[in-house]
N, C-alpha and C positions, 0 to 999 in steps of 0.2 A: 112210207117210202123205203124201196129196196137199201141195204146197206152200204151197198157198193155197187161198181156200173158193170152189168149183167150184156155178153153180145145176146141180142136175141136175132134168130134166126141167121146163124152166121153164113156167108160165100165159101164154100170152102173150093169152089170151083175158080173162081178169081181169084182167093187170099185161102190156101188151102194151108196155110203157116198160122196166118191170128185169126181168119173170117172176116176182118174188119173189110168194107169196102167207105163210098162217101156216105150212106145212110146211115152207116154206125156211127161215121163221127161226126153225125148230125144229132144222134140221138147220145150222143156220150158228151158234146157240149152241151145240149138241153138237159138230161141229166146234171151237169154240175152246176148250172145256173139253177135250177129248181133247188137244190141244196144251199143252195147262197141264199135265193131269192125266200127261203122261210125267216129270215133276219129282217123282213119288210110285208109290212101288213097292208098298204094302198102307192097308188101309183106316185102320191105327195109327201113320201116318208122316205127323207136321203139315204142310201145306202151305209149303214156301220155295222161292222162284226165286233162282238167282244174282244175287251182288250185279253192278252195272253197274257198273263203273270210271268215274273223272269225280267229278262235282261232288255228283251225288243219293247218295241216306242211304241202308243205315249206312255212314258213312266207316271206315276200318281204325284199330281201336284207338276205335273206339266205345263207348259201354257198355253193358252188356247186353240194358236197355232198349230201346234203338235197334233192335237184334237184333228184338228181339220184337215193335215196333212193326213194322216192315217185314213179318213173316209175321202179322199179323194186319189189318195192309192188304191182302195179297193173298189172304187167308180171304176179308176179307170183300168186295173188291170182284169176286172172283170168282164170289161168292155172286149178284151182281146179275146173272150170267147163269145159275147153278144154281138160284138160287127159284124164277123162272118158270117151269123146266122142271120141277122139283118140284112146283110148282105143278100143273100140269096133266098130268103121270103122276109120283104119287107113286113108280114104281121105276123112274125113270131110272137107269140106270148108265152110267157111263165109263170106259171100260177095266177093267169086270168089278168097279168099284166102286159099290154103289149110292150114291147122291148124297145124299139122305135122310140116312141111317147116317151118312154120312161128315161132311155139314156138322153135324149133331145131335150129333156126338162131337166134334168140335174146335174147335166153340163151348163148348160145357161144359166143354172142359178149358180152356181160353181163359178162363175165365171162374171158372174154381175155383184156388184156391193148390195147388201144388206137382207141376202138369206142366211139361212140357218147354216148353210153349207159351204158359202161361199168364202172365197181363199183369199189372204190379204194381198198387195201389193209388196214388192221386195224393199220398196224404199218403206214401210212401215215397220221391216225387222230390222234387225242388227245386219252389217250388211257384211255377208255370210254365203254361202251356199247349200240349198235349202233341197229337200226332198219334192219340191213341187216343181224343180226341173226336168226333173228324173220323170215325173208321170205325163209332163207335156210332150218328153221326148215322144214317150210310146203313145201316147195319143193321137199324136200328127202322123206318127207312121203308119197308124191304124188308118186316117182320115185319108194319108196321101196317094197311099193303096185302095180303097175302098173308099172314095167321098161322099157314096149316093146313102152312105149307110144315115148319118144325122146331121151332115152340114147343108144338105138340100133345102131339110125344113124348117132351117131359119129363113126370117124374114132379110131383108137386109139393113133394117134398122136394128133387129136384136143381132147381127151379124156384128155390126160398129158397135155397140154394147160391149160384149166380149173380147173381142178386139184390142180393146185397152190395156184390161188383164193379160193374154195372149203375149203380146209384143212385149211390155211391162217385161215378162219372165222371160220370151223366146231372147230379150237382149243382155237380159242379167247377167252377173258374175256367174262363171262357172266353174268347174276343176280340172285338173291334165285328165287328158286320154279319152276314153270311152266317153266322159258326160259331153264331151262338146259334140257329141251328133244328138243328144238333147237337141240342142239348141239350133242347128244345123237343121234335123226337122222341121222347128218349129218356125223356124224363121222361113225353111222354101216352102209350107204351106200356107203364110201366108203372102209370101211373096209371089205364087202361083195364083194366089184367089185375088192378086190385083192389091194388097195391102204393101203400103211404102217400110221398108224395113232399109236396115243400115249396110249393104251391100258389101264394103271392106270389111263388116265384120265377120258377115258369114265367110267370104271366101276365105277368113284369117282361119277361120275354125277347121274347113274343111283342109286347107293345107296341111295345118296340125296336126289333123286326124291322116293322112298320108303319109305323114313323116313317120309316123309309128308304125309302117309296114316294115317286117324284120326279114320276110320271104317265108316260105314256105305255105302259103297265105296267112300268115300267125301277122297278130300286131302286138306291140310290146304295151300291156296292161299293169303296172306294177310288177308283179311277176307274171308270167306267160302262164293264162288262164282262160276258162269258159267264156269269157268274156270275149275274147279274140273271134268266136265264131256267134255267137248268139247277137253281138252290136255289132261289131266291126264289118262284118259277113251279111250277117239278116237285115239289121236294119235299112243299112247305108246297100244293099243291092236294092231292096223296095226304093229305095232315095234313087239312085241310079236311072230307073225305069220309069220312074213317075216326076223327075224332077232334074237330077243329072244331066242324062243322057241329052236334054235340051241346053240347059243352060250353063254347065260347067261340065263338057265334053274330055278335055284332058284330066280331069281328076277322075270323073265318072270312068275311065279307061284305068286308069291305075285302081279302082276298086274293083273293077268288070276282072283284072289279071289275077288280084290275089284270092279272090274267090273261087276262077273257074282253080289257080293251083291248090287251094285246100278243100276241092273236091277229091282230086287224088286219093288224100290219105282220110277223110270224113269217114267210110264205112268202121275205120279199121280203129274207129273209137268208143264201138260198138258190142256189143257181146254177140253171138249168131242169134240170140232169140229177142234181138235189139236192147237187151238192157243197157241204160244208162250206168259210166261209168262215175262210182260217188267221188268226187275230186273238186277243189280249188274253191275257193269260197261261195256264198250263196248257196248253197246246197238244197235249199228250202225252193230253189227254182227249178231243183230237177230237169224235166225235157225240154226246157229252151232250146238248148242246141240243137234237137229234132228240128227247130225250126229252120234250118239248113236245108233238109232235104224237099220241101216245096219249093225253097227257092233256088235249088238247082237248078225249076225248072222255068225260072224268071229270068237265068242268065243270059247271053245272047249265042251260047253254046250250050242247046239244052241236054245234052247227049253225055253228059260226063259223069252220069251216074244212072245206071241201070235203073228203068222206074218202078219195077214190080219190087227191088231189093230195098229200092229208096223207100216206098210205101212201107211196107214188111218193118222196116228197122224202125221208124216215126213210127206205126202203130204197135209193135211189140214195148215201144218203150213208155207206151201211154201206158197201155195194159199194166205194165210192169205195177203202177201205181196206182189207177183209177179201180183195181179189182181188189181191190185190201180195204178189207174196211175198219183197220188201224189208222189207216191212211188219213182220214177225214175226224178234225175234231171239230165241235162245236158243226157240223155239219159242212164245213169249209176244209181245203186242204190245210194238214199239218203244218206246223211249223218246224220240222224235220226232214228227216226224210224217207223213211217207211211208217213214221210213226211222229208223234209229239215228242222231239226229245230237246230239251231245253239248250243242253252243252252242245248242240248240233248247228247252231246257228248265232248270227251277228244280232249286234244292236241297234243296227240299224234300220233292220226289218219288224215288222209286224203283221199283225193277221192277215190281213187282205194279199202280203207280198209274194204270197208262194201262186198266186193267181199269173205269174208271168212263167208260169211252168205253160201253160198252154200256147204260148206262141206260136206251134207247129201248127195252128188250128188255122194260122192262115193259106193253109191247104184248099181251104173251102171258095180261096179269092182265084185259085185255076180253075177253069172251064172245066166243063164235067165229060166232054171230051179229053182233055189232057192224058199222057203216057200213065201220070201218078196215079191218075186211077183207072184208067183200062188196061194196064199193064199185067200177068199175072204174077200174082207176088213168088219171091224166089229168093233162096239163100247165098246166092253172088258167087264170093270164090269160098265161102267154109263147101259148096256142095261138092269142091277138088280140094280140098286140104287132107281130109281125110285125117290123121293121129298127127300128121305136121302141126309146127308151130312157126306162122308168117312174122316177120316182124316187118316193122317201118320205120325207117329213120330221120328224125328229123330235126337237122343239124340246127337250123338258125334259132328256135324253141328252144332246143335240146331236151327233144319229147322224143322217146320210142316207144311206139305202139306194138307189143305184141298178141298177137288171135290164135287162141290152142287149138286145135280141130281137133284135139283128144277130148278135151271139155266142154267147147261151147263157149270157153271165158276169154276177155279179153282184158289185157291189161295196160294201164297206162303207168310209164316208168318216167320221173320227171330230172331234168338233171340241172335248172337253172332255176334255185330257190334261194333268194335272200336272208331270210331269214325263218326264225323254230314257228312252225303253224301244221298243225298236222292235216290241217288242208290242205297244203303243200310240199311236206318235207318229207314225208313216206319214200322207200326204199319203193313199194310199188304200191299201186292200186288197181283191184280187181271189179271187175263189172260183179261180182256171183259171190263177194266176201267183203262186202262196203268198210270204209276203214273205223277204227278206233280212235276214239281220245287219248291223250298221253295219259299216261299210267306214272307221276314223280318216284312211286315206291320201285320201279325198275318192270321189266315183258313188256315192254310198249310193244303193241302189235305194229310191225313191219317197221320196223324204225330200230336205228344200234339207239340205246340210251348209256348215258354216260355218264359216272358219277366219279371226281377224282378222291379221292385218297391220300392227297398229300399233305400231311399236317402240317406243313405252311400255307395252304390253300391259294397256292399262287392264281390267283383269276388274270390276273395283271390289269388290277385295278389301280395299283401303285405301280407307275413307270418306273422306277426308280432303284427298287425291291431287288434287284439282281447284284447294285452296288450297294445298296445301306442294310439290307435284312429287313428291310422293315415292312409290316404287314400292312400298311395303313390302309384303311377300308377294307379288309378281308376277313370277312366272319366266317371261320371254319363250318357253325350251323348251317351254313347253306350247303355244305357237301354232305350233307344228308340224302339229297333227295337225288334223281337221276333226273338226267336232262336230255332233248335230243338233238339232233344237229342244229347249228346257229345258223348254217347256210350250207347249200349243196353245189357242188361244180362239174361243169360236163366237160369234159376231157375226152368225148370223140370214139369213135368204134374203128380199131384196128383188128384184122382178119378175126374180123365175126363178135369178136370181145368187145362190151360197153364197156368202158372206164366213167368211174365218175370222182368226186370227193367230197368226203363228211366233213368238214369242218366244225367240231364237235366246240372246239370257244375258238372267238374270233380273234384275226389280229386286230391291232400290231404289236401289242407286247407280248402276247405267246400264243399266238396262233398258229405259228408251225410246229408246235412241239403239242398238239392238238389234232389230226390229222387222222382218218380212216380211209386212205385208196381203196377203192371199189370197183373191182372186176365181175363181168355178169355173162354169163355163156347163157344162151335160152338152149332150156331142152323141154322137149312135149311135155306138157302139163307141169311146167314148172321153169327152175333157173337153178345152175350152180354159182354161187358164188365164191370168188378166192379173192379176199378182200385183206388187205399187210396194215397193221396197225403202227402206227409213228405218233405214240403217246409216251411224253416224256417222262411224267414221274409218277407214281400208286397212283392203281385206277382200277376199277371194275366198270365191264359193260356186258351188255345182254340186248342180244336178236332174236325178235318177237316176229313172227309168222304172222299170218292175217289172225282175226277174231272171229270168232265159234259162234253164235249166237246160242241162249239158253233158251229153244224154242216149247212152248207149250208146258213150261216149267222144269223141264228136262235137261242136267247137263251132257254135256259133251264126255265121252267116252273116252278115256285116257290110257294110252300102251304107252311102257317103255322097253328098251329090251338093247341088249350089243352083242356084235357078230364080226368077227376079223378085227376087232380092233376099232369099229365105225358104232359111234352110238345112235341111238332111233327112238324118236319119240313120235306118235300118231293122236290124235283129237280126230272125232268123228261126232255127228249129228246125221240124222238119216237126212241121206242125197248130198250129203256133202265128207269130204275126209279130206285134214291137213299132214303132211310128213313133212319132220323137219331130220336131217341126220347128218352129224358132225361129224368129218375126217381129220381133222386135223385143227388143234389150236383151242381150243375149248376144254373148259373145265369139266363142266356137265347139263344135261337138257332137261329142264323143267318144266311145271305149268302151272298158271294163277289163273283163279278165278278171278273177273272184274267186274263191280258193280259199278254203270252209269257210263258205260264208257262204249259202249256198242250201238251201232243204226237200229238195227233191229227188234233187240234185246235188252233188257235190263240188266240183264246177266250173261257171263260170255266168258268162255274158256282161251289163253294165249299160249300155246306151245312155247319155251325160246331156252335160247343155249344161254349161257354165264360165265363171265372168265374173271377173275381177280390177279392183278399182279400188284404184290409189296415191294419190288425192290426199287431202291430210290433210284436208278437208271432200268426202265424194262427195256428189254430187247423191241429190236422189232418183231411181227412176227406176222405169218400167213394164217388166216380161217378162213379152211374151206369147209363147205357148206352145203346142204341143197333143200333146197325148199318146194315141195311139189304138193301139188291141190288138183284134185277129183271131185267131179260131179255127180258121182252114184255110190250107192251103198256096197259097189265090192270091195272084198278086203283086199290089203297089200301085198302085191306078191315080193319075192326076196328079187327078183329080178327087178323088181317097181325101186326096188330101197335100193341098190346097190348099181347106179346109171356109172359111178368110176371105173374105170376097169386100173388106171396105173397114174401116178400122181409121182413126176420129178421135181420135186423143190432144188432150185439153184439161189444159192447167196448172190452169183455175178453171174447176171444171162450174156448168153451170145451176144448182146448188143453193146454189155457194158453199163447194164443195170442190174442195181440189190434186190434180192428177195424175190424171184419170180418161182414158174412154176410151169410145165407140160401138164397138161391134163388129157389122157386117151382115154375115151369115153367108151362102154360096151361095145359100143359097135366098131370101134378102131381109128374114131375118129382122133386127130388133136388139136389142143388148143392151145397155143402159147399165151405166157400169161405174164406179161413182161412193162413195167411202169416207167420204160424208159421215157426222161424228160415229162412227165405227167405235171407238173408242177411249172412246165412250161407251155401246158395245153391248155391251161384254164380258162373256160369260156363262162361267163354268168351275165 
């Protein structure tokens, strides 16, 4: 079997960008099922993939459950690429099994007491909320989109069989947000096929699930995540059209709104050759979000996305991953995300789980007349950007998208993070430079890290400590290591400048005397930052650039060098080059090598600057900054490194605020840089 999924015979007349038309992502789902489908030797043999060692489930000495949970996540998220192609030839087979037969029999054993396979009732666990929610969810939406694919060919005695199990969980305990359109599914398909369900409950759920609209079509996930478009968006529109639309009309209209509004800004999440941007947990799910742009075309305004650019972005972004043949361990997608990389993913997940990366595959449930796939593919607006860089703002998330037409990359800046998870906390994240692990020894790529220095080690774990002296609970040994933001706050874009704020330790006992105001100007292929530090007593921090990857054994290429007074550091790997160059406020620019801590890589080069202050009161003070990243191997020119042309720092701005700063860019632009009332902006 080839190593990875090969186009053959590509369109380059339809999709003159990837080739892919609907044939290819007929033969790039049968390709991954045949790579699954060698884990089973006859049509009577349930679906299990090896467990992954590490941290994801079942751990050894698990209980049985856990067992069964794990092969009935990868039944049924495997299924999200076997419907569709049942879908539309009812006798697929794969490897000499038809697909049909196979998922129709070990869903019903799955589903009836005393197979090998089959899942227990919720009143036999601890009563809990369990992962066999989570797989009914995506099952029912598979079925309520596609029913002809296996609920046809029960009987309707083995219908009432299952049945039991079904409702049993569709009514179970579940958890805030996202999981309750689990349930919401499960309960309108069977409420659709005529089965008696609890009616206030569902509509309790669905309300719930409305309340979490934040605007901008985003819903509020824990933090403001993947999850807002892949469930909130995908699922709940297929529910809409299949279910909704009939029988809860005013809610179905409030998910019909938020959807068509985060079409607007959906491309511009995208890299121009579709890559997925690596961000926010589950990462091991990869192009779920893809699963957006077929259901663009399910809305009841199907026009709100171009469909040649829709296809283009959903097929570049499969490519991205389905052509690596790192990609695939044990013959199944990674548990990673370009590759198996352990410290890249939750524990909640396990082998079979990266199989809900395919969701965009319900592409194949549009007619084969549909815009998605006669449309000819096309590069949207990167084919007018030209060296520009787009941004998009988007207040109620407090997401800014920016799209470089210098590079191709796109990045996603987040400014409403609760809490340190470098799935979320990053200064920014790039579609073409996937982020880093935190690094305690200090360079965390794209993150300030923060270590204080103050031999009282005030954490202000002791309230108290300001009137008695006393340390209690404060082990100096923990100010060893660097740390990075504890939570981040969006504070808004005034004339063109993002503000945001690092909350480097939390309040309320010294939270403000903790603080990195964060200013961001976008310029082509990059960002300036003039970002005033409000840390009160010894501290050293360091800003790390993206991560280098150490490809084909090779490190990254290292310059340093100073010119007027601006220090310059460069890391380069062929098709890629980072520049980091300090004007002000900075000690000096380094770079660490890191193992374990890169997407790609084992190995990986961090560019970043480093400042230390001893005095028991620092100042406050301004670093600026500029961080700029290239997609090709040309070198730097001195015009590339030197985007400042003049830089006014003011102690008291025009408005009546400390510490700001003019910045005229080469070209004559300016920016004022002014933190007036910031601290009364704070949105999280």
């Amino acid at each position: 079997m080839k190593k990875k999924f090969e186009i053959i015979n590509p369109d380059l007349n339809l999709s003159p960008m990837t080739g892919m038309t609907r044939e290819h992502y007929i033969d790039c789902a049968k390709y991954l099922l045949e790579r699954a489908f060698t884990h089973v030797t006859s049509i009577n043999q349930h679906l299990s993939f090896p467990t992954v060692p590490g941290k994801t489930y079942p751990q050894p000495n698990a209980p049985e459950w856990r067992y069964r949970a794990a092969d009935f996540e990868a039944l049924e998220r495997t299924f999200t690429l076997a419907g569709p192609l049942i879908h539309i030839d009812p006798e697929t087979s794969i490897n000499g099994i038809n697909l049909r037969d196979y998922y129709a029999l070990h869903f019903y054993r799955a589903f009836t007491p005393g197979n090998p396979n089959s899942i227990p009732f919720p009143e036999e666990l601890p009563d809990s909320n369990y992962q066999f929610t989570c797989e009914f969810g995506g099952l029912f939406k598979t079925l309520l989109l596609m029913p002809d694919t296996i609920w046809s060919q029960y009987t309707e005695e083995q219908k009432n069989e299952m049945v039991t199990t079904i409702s049993k969980w569709g009514h179970h305990r579940t958890t805030q947000n996202n999981w309750r359109i689990f349930n919401i599914t499960t309960l309108s398909f069977l409420k659709k096929h005529g089965y008696e369900i609890d009616d206030e409950l569902l509509k309790s759920h669905l309300l719930w699930i409305a309340s979490y609209h934040s605007g901008n079509g985003w819903y509020l996930e824990q933090t403001y995540n993947y999850y807002s478009i892949s469930l909130f968006i995908v699922y709940t529109t297929i529910w809409n059209r299949t279910f909704g639309d009939e029988y809860y009309p005013e809610i179905s209209e409030i998910i019909e709104r938020s959807a068509q509004k985060l079409m607007e800004s959906l491309p511009s999440f995208f890299g121009r050759d579709g890559y997925i941007n690596m961000w926010s947990r589950s990462i091991c799910y990869r192009t779920w979000v893809s699963g957006a742009f077929p259901v663009a075309f399910l809305l009841k305004n199907p026009n709100l996305i171009d469909p040649g650019w829709a296809r283009r972005l959903c097929s570049g972004s499969l490519l991205q991953f389905v052509t690596r043949e790192e990609f695939y361990y044990n013959e199944i997608p990674s548990l990673g995300f370009y590759g198996q990389r352990e410290y890249m993913v939750q524990n909640y997940s396990c082998a079979g789980s990266p199989f809900l990366m395919f969701l965009p595959f319900i592409c194949l449930a549009l007619p084969e007349n549909s815009p998605f796939w006669t449309a000819k593919e096309n590069d949207g607006f990167w084919e007018s950007l030209g060296n520009d860089s787009k941004k998009v703002i988007l207040n109620n998330p407090g997401l800014v998208l920016v799209n470089h037409g210098k590079n191709g990359t796109s990045e996603i800046i987040p400014g409403k993070v609760y809490y340190d998870d470098p799935n979320y906390s990053k200064l920014s994240y790039n579609t073409h430079f996937p982020w880093e692990d935190h690094n305690p020894d200090g360079g965390t790529a794209m993150e300030y890290s923060f270590r204080s220095l103050d031999p009282r080690d005030v954490r202000g774990d002791d309230v108290n400590f300001y009137l008695t002296g006393l340390t209690v609970d404060n082990d100096a040994l923990q100010n060893q290591k660097f740390t990075i933001s504890q939570s981040m706050l969006y504070n808004g874009v005034i004339d063109n400048v993002l503000y945001r704020q690092a909350i480097m330790r939390k309040p309320p006992n010294n939270g403000v005397g903790y603080i990195i105001d964060l200013a961001e100007i976008t310029i082509p292929g990059g960002v300036i930052r003039v970002d005033r530090t409000r840390l009160a007593f010894e501290y050293e921090i360091t800003l790390g650039h993206y991560g280098l990857p150490h490809l084909d054994g090779k490190n990254a290429v290292v310059d340093q060098f100073e010119e007027n007074g601006r220090k310059m550091i460069t890391a380069t790997i062929p098709g890629r080059s980072l520049a980091l160059i300090s004007y002000s406020g900075w000690d000096q620019l380094e770079s660490l090598v890191h193992s374990n801590h890169n997407a790609e890589a084992d190995e990986s080069t961090v560019i970043f600057a480093r400042k230390k202050r001893l005095d028991k009161n620092p100042p406050m003070e301004l670093l600026i900054t500029v961080m700029l990243h290239k997609m090709n191997d040309s070198a730097w020119s001195l015009e590339e490194l030197n985007p400042i042309k003049d830089i006014e720092i003011m102690e008291v701005t025009t408005n009546y605020s400390t510490l700001g700063a003019i910045i005229t860019l080469s070209d004559n632009s300016k920016f004022k840089i002014d933190f007036q009332e910031i601290d009364g902006r704070r949105s999280c």
